[in-house]
C-alpha positions as CSV (number, residue, x, y, z in Angstrom):
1,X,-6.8,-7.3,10.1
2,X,-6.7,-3.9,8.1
3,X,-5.8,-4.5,4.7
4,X,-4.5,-1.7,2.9
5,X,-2.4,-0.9,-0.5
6,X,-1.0,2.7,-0.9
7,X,1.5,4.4,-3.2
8,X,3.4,5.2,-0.5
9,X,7.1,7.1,-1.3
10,X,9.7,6.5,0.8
11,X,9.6,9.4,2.3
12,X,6.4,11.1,1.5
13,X,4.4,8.4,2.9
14,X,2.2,10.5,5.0
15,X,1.4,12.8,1.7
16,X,-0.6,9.5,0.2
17,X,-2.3,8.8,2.7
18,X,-5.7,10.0,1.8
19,X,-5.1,9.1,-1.7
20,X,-6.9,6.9,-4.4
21,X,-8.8,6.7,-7.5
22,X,-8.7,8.9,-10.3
23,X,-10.5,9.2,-13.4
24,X,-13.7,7.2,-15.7
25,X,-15.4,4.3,-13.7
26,X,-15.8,2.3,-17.0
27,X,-14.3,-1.1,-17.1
28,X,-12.1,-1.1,-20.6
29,X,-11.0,-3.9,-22.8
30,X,-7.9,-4.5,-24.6
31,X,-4.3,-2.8,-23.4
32,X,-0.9,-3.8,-23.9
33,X,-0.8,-7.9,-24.4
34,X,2.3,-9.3,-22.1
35,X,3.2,-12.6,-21.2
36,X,2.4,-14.2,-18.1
37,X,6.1,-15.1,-16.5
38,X,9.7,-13.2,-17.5
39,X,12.7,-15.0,-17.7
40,X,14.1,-17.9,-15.7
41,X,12.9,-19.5,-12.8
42,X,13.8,-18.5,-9.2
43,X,13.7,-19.4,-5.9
44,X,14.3,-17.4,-2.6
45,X,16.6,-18.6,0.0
46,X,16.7,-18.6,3.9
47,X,18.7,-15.8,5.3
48,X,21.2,-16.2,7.7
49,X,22.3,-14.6,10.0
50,X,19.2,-11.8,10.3
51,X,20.6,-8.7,9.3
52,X,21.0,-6.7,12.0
53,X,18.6,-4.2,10.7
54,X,16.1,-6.3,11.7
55,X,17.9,-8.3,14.6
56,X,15.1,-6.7,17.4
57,X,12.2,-7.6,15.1
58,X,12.9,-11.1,15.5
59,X,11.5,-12.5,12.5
60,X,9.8,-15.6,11.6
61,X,11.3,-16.2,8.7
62,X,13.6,-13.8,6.1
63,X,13.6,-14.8,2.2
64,X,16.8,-13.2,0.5
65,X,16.3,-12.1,-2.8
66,X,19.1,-12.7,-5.8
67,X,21.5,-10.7,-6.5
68,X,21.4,-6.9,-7.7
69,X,17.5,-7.2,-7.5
70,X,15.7,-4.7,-5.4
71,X,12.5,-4.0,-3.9
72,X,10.4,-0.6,-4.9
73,X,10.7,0.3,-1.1
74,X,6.2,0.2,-1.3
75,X,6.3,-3.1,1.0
76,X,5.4,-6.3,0.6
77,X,1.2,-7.3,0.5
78,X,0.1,-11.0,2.0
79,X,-2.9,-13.7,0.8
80,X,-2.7,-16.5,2.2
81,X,1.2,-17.8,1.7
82,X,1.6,-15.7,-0.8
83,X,3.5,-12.5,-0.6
84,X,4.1,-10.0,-3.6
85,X,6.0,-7.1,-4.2
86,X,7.3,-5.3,-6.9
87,X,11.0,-5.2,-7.7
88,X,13.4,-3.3,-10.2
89,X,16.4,-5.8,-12.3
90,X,19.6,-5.5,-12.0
91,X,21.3,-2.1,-13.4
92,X,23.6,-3.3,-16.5
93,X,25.9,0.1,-16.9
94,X,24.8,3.8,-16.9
95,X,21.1,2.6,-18.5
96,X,20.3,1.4,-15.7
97,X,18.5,-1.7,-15.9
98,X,15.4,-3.4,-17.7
99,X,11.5,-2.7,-16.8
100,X,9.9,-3.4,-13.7
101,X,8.2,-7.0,-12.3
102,X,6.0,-7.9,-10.0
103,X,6.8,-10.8,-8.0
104,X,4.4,-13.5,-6.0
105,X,6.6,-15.5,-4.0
106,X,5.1,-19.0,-2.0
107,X,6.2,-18.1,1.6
108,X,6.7,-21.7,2.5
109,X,8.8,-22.8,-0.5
110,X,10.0,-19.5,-1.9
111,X,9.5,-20.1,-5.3
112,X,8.2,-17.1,-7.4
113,X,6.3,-16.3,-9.7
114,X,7.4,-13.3,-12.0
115,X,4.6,-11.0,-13.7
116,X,6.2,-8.6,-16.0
117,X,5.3,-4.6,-16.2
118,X,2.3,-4.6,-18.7
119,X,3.3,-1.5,-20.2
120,X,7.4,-1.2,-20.2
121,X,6.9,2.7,-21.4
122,X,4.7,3.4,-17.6
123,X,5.6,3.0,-14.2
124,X,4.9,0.4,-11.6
125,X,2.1,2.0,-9.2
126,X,0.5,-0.3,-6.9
127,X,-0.4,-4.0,-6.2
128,X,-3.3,-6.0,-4.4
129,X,-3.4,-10.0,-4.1
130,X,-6.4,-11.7,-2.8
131,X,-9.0,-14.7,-3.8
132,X,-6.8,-16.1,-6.6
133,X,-5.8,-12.9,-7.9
134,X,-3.2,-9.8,-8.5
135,X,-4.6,-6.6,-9.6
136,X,-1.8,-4.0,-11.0
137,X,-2.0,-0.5,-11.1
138,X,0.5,1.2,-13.6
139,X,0.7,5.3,-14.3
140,X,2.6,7.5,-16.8
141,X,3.3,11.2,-15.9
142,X,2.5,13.6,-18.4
143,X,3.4,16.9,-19.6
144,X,1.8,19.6,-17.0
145,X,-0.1,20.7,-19.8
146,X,-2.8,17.9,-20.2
147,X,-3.5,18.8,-16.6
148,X,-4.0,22.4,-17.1
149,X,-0.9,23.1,-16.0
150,X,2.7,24.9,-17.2
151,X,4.7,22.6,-19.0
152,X,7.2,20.7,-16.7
153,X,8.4,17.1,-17.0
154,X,8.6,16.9,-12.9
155,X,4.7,18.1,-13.4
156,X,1.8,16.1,-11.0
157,X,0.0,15.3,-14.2
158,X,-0.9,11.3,-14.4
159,X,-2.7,8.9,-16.5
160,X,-3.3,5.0,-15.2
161,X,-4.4,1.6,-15.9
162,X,-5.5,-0.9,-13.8
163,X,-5.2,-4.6,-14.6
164,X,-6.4,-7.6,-13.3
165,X,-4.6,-11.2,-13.6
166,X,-5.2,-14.8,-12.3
167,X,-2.5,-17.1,-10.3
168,X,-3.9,-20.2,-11.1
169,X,-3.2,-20.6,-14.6
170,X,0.5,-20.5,-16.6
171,X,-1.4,-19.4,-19.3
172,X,-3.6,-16.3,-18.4
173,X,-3.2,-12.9,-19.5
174,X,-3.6,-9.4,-17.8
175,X,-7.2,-7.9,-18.5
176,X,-7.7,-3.9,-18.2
177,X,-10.5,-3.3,-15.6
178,X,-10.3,0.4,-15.5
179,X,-8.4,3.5,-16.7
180,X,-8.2,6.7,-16.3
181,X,-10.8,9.3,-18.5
182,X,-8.6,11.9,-18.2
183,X,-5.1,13.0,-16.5
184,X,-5.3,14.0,-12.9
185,X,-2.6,14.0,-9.8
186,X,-0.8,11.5,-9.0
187,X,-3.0,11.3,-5.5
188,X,-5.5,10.3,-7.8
189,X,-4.0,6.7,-9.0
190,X,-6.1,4.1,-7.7
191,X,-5.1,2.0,-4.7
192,X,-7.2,-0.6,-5.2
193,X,-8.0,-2.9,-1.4
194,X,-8.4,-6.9,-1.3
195,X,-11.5,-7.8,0.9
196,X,-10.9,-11.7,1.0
197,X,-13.8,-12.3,-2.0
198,X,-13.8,-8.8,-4.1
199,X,-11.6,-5.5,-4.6
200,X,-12.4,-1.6,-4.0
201,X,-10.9,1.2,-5.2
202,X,-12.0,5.1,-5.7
203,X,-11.7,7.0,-8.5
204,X,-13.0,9.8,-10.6
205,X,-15.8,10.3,-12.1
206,X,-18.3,12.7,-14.1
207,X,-18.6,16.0,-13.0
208,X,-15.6,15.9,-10.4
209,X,-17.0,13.6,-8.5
210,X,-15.4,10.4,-7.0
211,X,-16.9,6.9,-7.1
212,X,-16.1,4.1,-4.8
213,X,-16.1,1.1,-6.9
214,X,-16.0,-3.2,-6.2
215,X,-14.8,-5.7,-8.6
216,X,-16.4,-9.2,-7.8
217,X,-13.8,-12.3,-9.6
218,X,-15.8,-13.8,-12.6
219,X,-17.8,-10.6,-13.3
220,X,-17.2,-8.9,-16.2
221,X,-16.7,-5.0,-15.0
222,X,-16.5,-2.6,-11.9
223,X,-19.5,-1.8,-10.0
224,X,-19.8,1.6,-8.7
225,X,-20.9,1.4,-4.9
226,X,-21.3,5.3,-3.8
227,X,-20.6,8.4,-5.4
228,X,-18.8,11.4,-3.6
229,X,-17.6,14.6,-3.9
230,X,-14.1,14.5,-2.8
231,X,-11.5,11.5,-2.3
232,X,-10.9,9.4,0.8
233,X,-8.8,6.4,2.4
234,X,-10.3,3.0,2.1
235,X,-9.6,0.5,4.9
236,X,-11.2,-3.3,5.2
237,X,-11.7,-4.8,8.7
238,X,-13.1,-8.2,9.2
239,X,-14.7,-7.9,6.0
240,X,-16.4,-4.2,6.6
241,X,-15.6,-1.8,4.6
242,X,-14.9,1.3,6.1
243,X,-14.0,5.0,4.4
244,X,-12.4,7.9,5.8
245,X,-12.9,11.7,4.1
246,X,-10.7,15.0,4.4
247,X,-8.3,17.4,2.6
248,X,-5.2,16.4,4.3
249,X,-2.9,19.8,4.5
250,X,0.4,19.7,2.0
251,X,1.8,21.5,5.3
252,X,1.1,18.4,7.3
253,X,-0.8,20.2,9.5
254,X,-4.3,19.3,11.3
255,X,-7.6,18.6,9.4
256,X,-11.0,17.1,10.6
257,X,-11.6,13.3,9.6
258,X,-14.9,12.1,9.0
259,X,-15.0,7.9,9.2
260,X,-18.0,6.1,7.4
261,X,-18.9,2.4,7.4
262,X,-20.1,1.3,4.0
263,X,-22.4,-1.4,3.7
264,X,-21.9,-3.0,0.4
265,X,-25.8,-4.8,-0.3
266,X,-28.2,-3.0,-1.9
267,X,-28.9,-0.4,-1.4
268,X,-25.6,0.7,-0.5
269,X,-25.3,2.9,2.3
270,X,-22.5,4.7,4.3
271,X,-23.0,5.5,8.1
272,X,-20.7,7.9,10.1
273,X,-19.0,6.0,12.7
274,X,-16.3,8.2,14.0
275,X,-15.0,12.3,14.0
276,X,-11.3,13.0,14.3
277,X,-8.5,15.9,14.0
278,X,-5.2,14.9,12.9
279,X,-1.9,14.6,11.0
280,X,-0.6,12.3,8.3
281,X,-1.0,8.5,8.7
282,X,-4.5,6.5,10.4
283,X,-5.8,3.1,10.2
284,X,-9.2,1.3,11.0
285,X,-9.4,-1.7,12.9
286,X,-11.1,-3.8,14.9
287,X,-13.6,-1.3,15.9
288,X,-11.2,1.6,16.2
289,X,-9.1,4.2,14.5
290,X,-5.4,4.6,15.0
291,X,-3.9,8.0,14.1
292,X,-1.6,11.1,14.9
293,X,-3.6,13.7,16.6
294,X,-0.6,16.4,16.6
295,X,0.8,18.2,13.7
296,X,4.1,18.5,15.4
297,X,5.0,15.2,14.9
298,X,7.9,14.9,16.8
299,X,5.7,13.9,19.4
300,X,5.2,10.9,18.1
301,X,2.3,9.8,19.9
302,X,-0.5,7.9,18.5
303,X,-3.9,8.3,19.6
304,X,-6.8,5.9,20.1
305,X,-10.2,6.6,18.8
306,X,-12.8,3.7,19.8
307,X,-15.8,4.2,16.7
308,X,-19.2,5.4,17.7
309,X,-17.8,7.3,20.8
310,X,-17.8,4.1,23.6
311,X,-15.1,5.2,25.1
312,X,-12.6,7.9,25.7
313,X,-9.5,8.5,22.8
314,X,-6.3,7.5,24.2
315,X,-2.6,8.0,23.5
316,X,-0.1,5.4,23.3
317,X,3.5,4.8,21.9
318,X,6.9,6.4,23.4
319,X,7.3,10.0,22.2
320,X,9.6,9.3,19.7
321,X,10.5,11.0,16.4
322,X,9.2,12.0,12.8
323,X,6.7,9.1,12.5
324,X,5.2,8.8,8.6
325,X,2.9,5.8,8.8
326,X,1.0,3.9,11.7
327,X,-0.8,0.5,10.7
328,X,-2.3,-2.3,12.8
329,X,-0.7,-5.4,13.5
330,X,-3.5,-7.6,15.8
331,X,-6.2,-6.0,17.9
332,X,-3.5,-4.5,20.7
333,X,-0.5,-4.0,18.7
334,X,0.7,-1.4,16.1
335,X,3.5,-1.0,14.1
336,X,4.8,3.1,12.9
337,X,7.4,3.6,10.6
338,X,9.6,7.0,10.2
339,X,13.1,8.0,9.0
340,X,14.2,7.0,12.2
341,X,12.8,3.1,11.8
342,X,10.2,1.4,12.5
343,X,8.7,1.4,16.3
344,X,6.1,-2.0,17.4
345,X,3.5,-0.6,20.2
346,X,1.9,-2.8,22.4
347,X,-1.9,-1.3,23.9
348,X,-1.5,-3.7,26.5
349,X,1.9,-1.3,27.9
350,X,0.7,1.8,25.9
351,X,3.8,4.1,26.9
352,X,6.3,2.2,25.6
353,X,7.5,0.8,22.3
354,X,9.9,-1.4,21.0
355,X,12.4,0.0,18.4
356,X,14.5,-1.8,15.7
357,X,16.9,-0.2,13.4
358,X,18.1,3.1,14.4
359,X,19.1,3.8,10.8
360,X,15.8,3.4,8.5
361,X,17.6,3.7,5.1
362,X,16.7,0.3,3.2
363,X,13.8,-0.2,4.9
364,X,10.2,-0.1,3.1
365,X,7.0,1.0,4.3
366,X,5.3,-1.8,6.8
367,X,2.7,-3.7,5.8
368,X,0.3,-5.7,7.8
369,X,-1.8,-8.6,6.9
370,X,-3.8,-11.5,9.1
371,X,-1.7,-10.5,12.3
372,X,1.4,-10.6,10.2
373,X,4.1,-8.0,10.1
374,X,5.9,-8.1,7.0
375,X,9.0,-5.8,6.2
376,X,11.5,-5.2,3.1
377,X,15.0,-4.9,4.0
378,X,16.9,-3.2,1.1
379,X,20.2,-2.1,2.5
380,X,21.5,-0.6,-0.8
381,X,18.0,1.2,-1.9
382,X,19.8,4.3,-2.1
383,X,23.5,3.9,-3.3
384,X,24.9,3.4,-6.4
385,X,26.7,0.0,-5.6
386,X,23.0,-1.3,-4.8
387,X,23.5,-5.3,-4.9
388,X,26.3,-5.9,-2.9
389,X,24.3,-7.4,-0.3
390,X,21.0,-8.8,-0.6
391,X,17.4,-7.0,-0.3
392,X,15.3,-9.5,2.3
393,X,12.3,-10.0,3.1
394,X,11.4,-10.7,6.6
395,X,7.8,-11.3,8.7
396,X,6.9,-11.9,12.0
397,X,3.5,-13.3,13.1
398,X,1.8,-12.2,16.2
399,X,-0.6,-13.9,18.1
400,X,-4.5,-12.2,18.2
């Protein structure tokens, strides 16, 4: 299944899609010291009934969280039976309330784990869970000026840190793996990928050039795979890693795609597999590419690309509107997510689709994992009497 971690804003998800690393590919010790857990224990509970949000999805199983505590709206990321996410506190008056945590949750048992924010003066910017471990990306925007840019608090002017931490012991502490050289966009925070035994991430380097970097658990630093000139999307498939180049309009409109299969052994080398034009949102799996060939996308259509040319693209999905995101769920089904809600395609019946919650406010971005769906329902995401009913979150498992 394609496993993928983005920064992905409610509702500028299809903006980040071609997003990642930013900055010096030098491992760095040291950082802010925090402790492992914050506060007391907790435990998730059952849901019941499903909220009807999510009464079409059907799901397998929905964990309700406790009250007043929300999700970031970024989706939920899955190893294993573990699920993490990260969530704001309670507010407590017009201060709103306390700094960020992440949260690993058991799916079977729902007890949690809770990981503070390293850093309580930066922001939460991205999660990835695999072999034993959470990796944590947090950014603080900066004054336009260390950019290059007019001053401007509201300025796309970023510096970040990414962390690495282990599940298996009470005791362990976040190490710093990377950070970033210099300030850059906020495009250019790392979104770093879990590959079942290692992570990769992009992110800048000397010269303005971008390096794709691995992190092996029990080595001591990064090591820089491939070195590029511009930025791409990572995906991982079946253990290939796969990595997709080209500017991607602020318009939204068309650009040309150019898909490369990276073999990781030495030496490293990345072969073109696939050609596209398109808008927004695409994902690799399973030997082909998933994405929206039309920049009018009120079509809503996606369109099947089969790598190395065997076979002919085609489209699928109901014409339906304002898609952001499109993500694979198992090798014939697919799962795209708009204002509108989220839409489940099957390739087996590829002009139809199944579609749950004609009002999409509370719900997160969709994230797939090991032919599981999982979604965050967060009905009060976007009021101020958040809390008055709880933020659940629900997955459904499909079979291959």
């Amino acid at each position: 299944m394609t496993l993928r971690s983005r920064l992905v804003p409610l509702l500028c998800a299809a903006a980040a899609l071609l997003s990642s690393g930013c900055d010096s590919g030098a491992a760095a010790a040291g950082g802010p010291a925090a402790p492992t857990a914050s506060g007391a224990s907790l435990s998730l509970k059952e849901v019941s009934p499903t909220p009807r949000a999510l009464a079409k999805f059907r799901p397998d199983r929905t964990l309700g969280m406790p009250g007043g505590w929300n999700t970031d709206g970024s989706g939920v990321v899955g190893s294993g039976k573990d699920l993490a996410f990260q969530v704001t506190p309670p507010a407590k008056g017009a201060s709103g309330g306390g700094a960020s945590e992440t949260w690993v949750v058991d799916s079977g048992s729902g007890r949690v784990r809770r990981f503070p924010q390293i850093d309580p003066h930066w922001a939460p910017s991205g999660i990835a869970l695999g072999a034993g471990r959470l990796l944590r990306v947090e950014s603080r925007q900066l004054d336009g000026t260390a950019c290059g840019e007019a001053a401007g608090a509201t300025a796309d002017c970023f510096s970040w840190r990414l962390y690495d931490q282990s599940l298996s012991s009470s005791s362990s502490k976040p190490r710093l793996l990377a950070r970033s050289a210099h300030p850059g966009h906020q495009s250019r925070v790392p979104h770093p990928l879990a590959d079942g035994r290692s992570f990769v991430w992009e992110q800048g380097t000397a010269g303005k050039k971008f390096g794709l970097f691995r992190w092996v658990p029990g080595t001591a630093r990064p090591v820089r795979l491939l070195t590029r000139s511009s930025l791409g999307q990572l995906d991982v498939d079946g253990g290939t890693l796969y990595l997709t180049e080209g500017r991607l309009a602020a318009d939204g409109a068309q650009s040309v795609r150019t898909t490369y299969r990276v073999d990781t052994r030495q030496p490293v080398a990345a072969r073109q597999v696939a050609r596209f034009t398109g808008s927004g949102s695409f994902a690799v799996h399973g030997g082909r590419i998933a994405y929206f060939p039309h920049s009018d996308e009120e079509r809503g259509r996606v369109r099947i690309l089969t790598l190395d040319g065997k076979t002919a693209p085609v489209d699928v999905g109901a014409p339906l509107r304002g898609f952001y995101t499109v993500d694979w769920i198992s090798g014939d089904r697919l799962v795209t997510w708009a204002i509108s809600g989220y839409a489940l395609t099957d390739l087996k019946h590829p002009r139809t689709s199944a579609v749950f919650s004609p009002d999409a406010v509370g719900l997160g971005v969709p994230r797939t994992s090991g032919n599981t769906l999982y979604v965050v329902y967060d009905p009060y995401q976007f009021a101020q009497s958040r809390g008055a009913k709880p933020t659940v979150v629900a997955w459904r498992h499909f079979p291959s």
